[in-house]
ZABA-301432 format. One line per 2 residues: number of its first residue (from 1); their letters; for each residue z negated, y, x negated of C-alpha. Coordinates in nm, 2 decimals. Example, Ala and Ser with C-alpha at 12.3 -4.5 7.8 and 13.67 -1.06 7.14 Angstrom:
1	as	-0.78:-0.45:-1.23 ~ -0.71:-0.11:-1.37
This chain:
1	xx	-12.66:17.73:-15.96 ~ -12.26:17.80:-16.06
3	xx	-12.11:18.01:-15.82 ~ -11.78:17.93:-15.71
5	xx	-11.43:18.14:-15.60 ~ -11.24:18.10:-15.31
7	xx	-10.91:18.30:-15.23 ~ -10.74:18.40:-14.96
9	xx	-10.42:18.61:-14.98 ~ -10.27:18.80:-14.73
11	xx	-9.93:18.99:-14.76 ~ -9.84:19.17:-14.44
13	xx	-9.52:19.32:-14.34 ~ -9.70:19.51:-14.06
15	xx	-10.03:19.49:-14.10 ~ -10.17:19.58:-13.68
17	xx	-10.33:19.91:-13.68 ~ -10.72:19.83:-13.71
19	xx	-10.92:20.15:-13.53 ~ -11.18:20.08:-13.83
21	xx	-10.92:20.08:-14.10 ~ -10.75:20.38:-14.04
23	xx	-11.10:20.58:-14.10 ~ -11.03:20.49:-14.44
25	xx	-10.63:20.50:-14.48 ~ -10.35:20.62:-14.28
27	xx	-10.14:20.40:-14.43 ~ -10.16:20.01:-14.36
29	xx	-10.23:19.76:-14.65 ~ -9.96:19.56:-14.75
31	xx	-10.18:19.30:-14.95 ~ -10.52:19.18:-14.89
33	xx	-10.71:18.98:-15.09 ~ -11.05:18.82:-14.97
35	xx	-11.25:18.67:-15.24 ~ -11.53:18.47:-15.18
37	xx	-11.81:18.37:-15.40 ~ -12.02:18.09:-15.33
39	xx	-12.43:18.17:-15.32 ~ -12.39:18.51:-15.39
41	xx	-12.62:18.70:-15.17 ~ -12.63:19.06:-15.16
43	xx	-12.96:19.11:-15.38 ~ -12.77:18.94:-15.69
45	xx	-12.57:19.26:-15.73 ~ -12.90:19.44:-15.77
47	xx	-13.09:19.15:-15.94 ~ -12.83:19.11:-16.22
49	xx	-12.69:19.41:-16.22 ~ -12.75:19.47:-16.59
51	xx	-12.60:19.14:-16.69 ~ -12.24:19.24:-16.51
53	xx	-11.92:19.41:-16.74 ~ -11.83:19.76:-16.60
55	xx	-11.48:19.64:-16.47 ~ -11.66:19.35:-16.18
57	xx	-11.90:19.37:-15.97 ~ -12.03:19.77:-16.04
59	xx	-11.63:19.86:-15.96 ~ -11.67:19.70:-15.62
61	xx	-12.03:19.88:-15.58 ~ -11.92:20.20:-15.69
63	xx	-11.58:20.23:-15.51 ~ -11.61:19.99:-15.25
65	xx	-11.80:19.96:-14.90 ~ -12.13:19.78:-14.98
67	xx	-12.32:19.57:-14.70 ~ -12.68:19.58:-14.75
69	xx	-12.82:19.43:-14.43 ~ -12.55:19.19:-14.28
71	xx	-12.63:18.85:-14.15 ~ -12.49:18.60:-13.96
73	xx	-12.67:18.42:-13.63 ~ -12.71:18.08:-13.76
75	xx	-12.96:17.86:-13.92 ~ -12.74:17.61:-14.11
77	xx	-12.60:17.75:-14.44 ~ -12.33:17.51:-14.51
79	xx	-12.02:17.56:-14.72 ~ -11.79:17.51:-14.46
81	xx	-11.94:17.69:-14.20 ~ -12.00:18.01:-14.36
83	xx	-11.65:18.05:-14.48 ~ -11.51:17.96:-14.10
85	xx	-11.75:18.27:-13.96 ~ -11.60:18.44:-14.26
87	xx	-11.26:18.40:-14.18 ~ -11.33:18.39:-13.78
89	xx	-11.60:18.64:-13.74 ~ -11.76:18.43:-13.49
91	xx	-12.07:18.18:-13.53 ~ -12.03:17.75:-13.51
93	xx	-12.07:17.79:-13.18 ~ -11.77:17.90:-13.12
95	xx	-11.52:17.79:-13.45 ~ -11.71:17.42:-13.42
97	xx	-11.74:17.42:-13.78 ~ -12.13:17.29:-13.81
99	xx	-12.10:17.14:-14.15 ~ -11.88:16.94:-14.38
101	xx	-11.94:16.63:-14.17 ~ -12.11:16.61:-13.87
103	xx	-12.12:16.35:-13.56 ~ -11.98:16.30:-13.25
105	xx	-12.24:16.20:-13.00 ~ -11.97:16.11:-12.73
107	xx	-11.73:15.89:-12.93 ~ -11.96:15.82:-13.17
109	xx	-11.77:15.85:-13.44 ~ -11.84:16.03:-13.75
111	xx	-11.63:16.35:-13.81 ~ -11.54:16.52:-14.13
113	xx	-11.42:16.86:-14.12 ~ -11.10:16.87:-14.27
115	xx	-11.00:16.54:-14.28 ~ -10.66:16.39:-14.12
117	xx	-10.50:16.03:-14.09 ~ -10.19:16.19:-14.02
119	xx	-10.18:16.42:-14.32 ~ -10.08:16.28:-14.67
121	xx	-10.04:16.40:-15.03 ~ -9.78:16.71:-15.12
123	xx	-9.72:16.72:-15.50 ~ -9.90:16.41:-15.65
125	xx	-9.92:16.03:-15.59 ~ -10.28:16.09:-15.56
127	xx	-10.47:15.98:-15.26 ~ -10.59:16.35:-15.21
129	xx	-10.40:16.52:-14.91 ~ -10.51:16.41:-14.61
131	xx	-10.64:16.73:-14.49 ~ -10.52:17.03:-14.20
133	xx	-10.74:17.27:-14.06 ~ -10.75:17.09:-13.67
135	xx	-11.12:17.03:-13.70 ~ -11.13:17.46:-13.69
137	xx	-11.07:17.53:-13.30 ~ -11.06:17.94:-13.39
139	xx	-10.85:18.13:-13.50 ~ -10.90:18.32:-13.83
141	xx	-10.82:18.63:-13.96 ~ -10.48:18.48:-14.11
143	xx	-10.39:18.32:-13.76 ~ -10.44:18.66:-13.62
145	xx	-10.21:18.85:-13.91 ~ -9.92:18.56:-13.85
147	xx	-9.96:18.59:-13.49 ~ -9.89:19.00:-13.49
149	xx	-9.67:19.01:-13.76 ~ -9.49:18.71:-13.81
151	xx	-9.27:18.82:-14.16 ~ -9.64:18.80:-14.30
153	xx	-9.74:18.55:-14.57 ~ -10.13:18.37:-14.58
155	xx	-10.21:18.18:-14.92 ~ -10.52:17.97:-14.93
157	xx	-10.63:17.86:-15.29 ~ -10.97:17.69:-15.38
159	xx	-11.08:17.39:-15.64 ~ -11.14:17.21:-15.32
161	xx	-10.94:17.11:-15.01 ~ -11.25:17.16:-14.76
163	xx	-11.26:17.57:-14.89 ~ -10.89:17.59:-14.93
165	xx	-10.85:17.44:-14.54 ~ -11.10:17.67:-14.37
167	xx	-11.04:18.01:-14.55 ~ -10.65:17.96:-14.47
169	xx	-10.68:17.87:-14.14 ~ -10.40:17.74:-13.88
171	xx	-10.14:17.92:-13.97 ~ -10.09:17.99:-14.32
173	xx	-9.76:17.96:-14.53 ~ -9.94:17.77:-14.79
175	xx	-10.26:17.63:-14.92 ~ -10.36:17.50:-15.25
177	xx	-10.64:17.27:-15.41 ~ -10.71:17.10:-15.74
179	xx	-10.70:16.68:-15.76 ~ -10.96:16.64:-15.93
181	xx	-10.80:16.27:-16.12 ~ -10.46:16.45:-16.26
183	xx	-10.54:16.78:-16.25 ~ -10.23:16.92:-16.05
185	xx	-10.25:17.19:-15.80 ~ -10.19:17.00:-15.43
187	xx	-10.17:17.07:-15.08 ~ -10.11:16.83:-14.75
189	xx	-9.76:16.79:-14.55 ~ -9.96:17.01:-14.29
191	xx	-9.81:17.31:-14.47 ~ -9.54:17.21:-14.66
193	xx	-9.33:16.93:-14.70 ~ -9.22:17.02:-15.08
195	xx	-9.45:17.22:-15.36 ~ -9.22:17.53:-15.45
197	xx	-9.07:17.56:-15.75 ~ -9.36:17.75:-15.91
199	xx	-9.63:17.59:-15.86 ~ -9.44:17.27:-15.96
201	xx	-9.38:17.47:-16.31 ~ -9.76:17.51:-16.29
203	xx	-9.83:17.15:-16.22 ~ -9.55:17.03:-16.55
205	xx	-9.69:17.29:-16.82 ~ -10.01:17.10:-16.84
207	xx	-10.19:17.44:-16.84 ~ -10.51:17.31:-16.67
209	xx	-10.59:17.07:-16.92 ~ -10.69:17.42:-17.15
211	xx	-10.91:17.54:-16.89 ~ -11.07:17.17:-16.87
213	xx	-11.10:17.17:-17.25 ~ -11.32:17.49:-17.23
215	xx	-11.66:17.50:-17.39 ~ -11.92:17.73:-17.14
217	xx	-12.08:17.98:-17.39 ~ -12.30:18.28:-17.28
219	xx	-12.16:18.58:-17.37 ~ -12.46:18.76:-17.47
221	xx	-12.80:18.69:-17.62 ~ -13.02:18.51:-17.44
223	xx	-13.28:18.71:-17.43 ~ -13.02:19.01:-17.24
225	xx	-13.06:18.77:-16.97 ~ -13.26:18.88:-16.64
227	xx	-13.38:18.59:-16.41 ~ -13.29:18.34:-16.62
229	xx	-13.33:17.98:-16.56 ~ -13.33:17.68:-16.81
231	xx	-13.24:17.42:-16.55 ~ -12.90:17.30:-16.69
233	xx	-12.93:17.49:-17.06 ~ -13.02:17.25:-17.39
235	xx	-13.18:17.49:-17.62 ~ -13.13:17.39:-17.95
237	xx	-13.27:17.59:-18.31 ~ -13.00:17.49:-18.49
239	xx	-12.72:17.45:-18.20 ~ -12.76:17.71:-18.03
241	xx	-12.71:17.74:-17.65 ~ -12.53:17.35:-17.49
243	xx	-12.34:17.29:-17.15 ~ -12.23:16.95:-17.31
245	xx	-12.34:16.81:-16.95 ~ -11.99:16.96:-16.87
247	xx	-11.76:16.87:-17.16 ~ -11.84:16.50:-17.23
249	xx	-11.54:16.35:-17.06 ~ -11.23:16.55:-17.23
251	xx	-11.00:16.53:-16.96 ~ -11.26:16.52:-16.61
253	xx	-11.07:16.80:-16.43 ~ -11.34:16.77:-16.12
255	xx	-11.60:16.90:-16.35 ~ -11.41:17.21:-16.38
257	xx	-11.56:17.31:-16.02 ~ -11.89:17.33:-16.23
259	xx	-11.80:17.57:-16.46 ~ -11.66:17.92:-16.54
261	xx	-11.32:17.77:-16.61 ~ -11.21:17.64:-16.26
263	xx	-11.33:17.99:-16.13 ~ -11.04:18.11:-16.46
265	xx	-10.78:17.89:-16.29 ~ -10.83:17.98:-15.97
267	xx	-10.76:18.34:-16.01 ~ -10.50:18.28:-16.29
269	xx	-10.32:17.99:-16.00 ~ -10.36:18.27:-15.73
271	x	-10.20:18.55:-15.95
């Protein structure tokens, strides 16, 4: 299954003085950058190891602190709820993120996570904004940075608003998703009542339509590959390797969420 990015940036003017950090520095961090990547468990860094460039994953291994026995206290693996204990550090107990949707035995009601009547649309005429992060009743680790330091910026970005609404939290300065009709990076009037200047610039270049475009190639012969599955891959003698499941429609920006390419324009739109 494709594997997908979600980004959270904080820029701290005074980062507070974490006991476990200073181990490690003396001097507080002015930007963090907390990456997450959908489905990867730990034993993928080990299990693919020999399929991964020297400048990813074996950096992070090498030089970086490596988990090899950490798991949360819940039962249901859901997008939404993983990256809310992610961001929280508490279970759905306590941030009341259970799932995407879930319902509401006393009003009987249906609830979806994210969504918001009272939200609408920043940066396109598309019906795609009604979202804010009041279905999360904790506070995240942004929350807690804007609430110490409040000079500090939090950016949210994700190809969808449910990640990009959860992993930013309450309090963030802005958070970004892709509509998935037009292609434009979008947010809801919960943040912002304007796009700034540069991610309108982003939004008018018409830059996404080359990372739509994109053909999804491996990169190395297939028989380099460890683990490999066949699921979604059309092998062909005289083709070659096919991801035309992907590229059919020239212009279908949602199916950039299933490909390497909206995991490219998320980091590209975050840098």
């Amino acid at each position: 299954m494709f594997r997908k990015l979600f980004i959270l940036l904080l820029a701290a003017a005074a980062v507070p003085a974490a006991r476990a950090a200073s181990a490690i520095s003396r001097h507080k961090p002015r930007l963090v950058v907390n990456i997450v990547v959908s489905q990867m468990r730990y034993d993928y860094l080990l299990r693919f190891a020999d399929n991964f460039g020297e400048k990813g994953f074996h950096t992070l291994v090498r030089e970086g602190s490596l988990c090899t026995r950490a798991a949360y206290d819940y039962a249901l693996t859901r997008t939404g709820s993983g990256l809310a204990t992610i961001v929280t550090g508490t279970n759905p107990a306590m941030h009341g993120v259970v799932g995407e949707r879930w319902f509401n035995y006393t009003t009987g009601e249906a609830i979806d996570l994210a969504a918001d009547k009272k939200a609408f649309t920043v940066g396109s005429d598309e019906y795609d904004g009604q979202f804010s992060p009041r279905g999360l009743i904790a506070s995240g680790v942004g929350d807690q940075l804007k609430a110490s330091s409040k000079d500090s910026k939090v950016v949210s970005v994700a190809l969808d608003p449910v990640s990009a609404v959860v992993m930013g939290g309450h309090s963030a300065d802005a958070v970004y998703w892709l509509n998935g009709k037009n292609g434009k990076w979008v947010t809801s009037n919960y943040y912002v009542s304007a796009l700034p200047k540069w991610v309108e610039k982003f939004n008018d270049d018409g830059s996404v339509v080359g990372y739509s475009n994109q053909k999804w190639d491996i990169t190395r012969p297939l028989k380099s590959y460890h683990n490999e599955e066949y699921t979604d891959i059309a092998v062909d003698s005289t083709k070659g390797i096919s991801f035309d499941f992907l590229t059919r429609k020239k212009y279908d920006y949602a199916r950039l969420c299933a490909s390497p390419a909206g995991n490219t324009l998320v980091k590209d739109f975050a840098v």
